[in-house]
C-alpha positions, -999 to +999 in steps of 0.1 A: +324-659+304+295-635+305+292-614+336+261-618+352+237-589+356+218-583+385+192-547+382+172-532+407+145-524+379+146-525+340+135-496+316+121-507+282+111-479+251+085-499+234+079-487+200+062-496+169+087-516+152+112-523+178+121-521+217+148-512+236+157-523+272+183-515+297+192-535+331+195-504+358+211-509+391+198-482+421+220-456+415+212-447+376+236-464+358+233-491+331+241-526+336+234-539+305+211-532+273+192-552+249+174-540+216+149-564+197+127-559+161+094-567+180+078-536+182+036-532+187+032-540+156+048-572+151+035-584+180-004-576+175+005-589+139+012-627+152-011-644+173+021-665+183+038-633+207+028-615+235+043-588+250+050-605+280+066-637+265+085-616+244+097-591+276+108-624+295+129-636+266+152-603+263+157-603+304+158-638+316+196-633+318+185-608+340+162-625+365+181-648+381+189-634+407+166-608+405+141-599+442+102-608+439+088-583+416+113-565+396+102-537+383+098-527+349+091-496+336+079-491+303+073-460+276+057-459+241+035-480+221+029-508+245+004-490+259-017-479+230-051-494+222-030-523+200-006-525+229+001-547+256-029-529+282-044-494+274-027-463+292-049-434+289-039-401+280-026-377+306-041-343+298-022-310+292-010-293+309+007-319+327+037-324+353+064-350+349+047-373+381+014-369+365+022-393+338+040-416+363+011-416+386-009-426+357+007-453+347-012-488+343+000-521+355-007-556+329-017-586+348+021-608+345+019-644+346+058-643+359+059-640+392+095-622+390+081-587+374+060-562+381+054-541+347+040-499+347+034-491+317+034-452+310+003-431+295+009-406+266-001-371+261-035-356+250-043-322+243-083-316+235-089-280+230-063-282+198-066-321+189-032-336+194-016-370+207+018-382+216+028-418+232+064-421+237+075-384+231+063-376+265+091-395+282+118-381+265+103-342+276+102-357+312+142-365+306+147-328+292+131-314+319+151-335+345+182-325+331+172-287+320+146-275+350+146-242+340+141-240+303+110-222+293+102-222+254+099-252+228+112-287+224+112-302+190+115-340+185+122-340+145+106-377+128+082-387+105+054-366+126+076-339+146+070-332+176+070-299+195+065-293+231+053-263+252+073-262+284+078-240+315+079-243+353+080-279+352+049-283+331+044-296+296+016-269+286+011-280+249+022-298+220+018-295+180+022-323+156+040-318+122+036-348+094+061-330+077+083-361+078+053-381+059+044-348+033+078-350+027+088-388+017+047-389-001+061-359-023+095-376-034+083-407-036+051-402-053+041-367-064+052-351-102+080-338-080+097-371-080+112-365-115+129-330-102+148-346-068+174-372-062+201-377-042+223-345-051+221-319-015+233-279-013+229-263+017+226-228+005+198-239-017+180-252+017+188-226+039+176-203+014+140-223+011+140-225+048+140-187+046+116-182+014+093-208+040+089-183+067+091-148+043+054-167+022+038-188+046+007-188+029+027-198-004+030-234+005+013-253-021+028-229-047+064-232-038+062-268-037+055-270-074+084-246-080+105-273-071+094-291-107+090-260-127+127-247-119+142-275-128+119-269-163+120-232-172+162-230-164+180-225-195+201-251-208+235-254-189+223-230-162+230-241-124+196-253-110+191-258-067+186-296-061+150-303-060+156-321-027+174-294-007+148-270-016+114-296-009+133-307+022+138-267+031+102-259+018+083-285+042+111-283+072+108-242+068+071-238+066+069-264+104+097-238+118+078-212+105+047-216+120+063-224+157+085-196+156+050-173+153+044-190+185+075-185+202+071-156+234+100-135+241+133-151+265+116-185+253+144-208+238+143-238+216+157-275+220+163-299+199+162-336+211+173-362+183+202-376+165+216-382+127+211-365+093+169-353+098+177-338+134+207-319+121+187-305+088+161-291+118+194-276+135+200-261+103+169-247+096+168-231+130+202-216+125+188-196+098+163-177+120+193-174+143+188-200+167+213-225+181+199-256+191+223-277+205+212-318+196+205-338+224+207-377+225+174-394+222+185-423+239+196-410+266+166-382+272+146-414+274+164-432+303+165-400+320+127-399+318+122-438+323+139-429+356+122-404+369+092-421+365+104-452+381+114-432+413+076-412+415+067-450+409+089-471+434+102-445+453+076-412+460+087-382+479+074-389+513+054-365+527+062-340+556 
């Protein structure tokens, strides 16, 4: 028999092709979880779903017993334009209960829930947009106060973060994760890469990244004509290691030049693309230790659920 679940609020990481939801009790710790395929983009997609319809179906378990108004608190794409109701972007520089505070709350038809859904990040002077990132640096901060430097979120378009003395000062977007797949999928450099890896040849193209910085464009195409001018039986690097350490080298490049002296760096992801970033870094002599996505997310989710339910009273 299933044991039944009874939260004191619910946190949900609403992205664009799925969700994830945990069942929280007062104290921080995790009742229960839920993950479903109906990200933003499914859902605008069919004029049969709705956010809240399909919110209700993943927690009903949950609100049987639940009080009048649970709570749920809610990061990433449900509040974009396509979403479920638009959050506006919260401005850098920006503190952790600035984004809860502006938070926006969807008219619910169930009259067991009470939904915040967070904003994202905007930055105006140097055109730049997160939604979903921004909880995840709220966790970091929570659980490392005093760091002062970068945090990079490796995906498809990386993320890296300004912060210091509780702020989130900046951010920089990288589509190296999309210049990457579009140039091994469907550039002339498709015929020179595969599935074969070598580290050295990476490391090395990580390094040859930040030593030419304005040689971008040129080294990519090196990655076809080695593979063309070697002679016959000679060892040649795998195309992929060195486009992978080309596009991943000339990102970490270009942060590092941004980097202030006693800043540090942090790495916040998981699996093979975070650990080539950990790599990378290790070139340049810097040790990021990998931190759980996950659970940087909860952390965040929380802290604004306690700015939300639960502000500091004032003395």
């Amino acid at each position: 028999m299933t044991k039944k679940i009874f939260p004191s609020w619910i946190a949900v990481d609403w992205g664009t092709s799925n969700l994830r939801l945990w069942a929280m009790d007062d104290t921080a710790n995790i009742l229960g979880s839920a993950e479903s395929p109906l990200g933003m983009n499914a859902i605008a997609g069919d004029p049969k779903l709705s956010f809240e319809a399909v919110l209700i179906d993943l927690i009903e378990d949950w609100l049987g017993a639940a009080p009048a108004k649970l709570p749920v608190v809610i990061c990433g794409m449900a509040g974009a334009k396509q979403g479920w109701l638009e959050a506006p972007y919260c401005d850098v520089p920006a503190r952790p209960s600035d984004l809860a505070k502006g938070a926006v709350t969807p008219n619910v038809t169930d009259p067991r829930i009470s939904v915040f859904i967070l904003p994202g990040l905007c930055q105006r002077a140097d055109p730049d947009v997160m939604r979903g990132e921004e909880t995840q640096l709220v966790g970091f901060m929570a659980q490392n106060p005093d760091f002062a430097g970068w945090v990079c979120l490796p995906g498809t378009h990386s993320k890296w973060a300004h912060v210091s003395t509780g702020m989130i000062r900046g951010f920089r977007t990288y589509m190296s994760g999309e210049v990457f797949a579009l140039l091994f999928q469907h550039s002339i450099l498709r015929h020179s890469v595969d599935d074969t890896w070598d580290d050295a040849s990476f490391a090395d193209a990580v390094r040859k990244a930040s030593e030419q910085p304005t040689a971008f464009l040129h080294s990519l195409f090196g990655v076809r004509a080695g593979a063309l001018v070697a002679p016959v039986g000679a060892s040649v690097a795998p195309g992929a290691s060195v486009l992978s350490g080309t596009v991943i080298g000339a990102e970490i490049a270009d942060v590092l030049g941004l980097l202030q002296p006693g800043e540090n760096i942090a790495l916040i992801g998981a699996g093979k693309l975070a650990s080539l970033y950990q790599a990378a870094l290790a070139v340049h002599g810097y040790r990021a230790a990998l931190q759980d996505g996950a659970a940087i997310t909860l952390s965040g989710l929380r802290q604004a659920h306690d700015t939300l339910i639960s502000p500091p009273q004032e003395t």
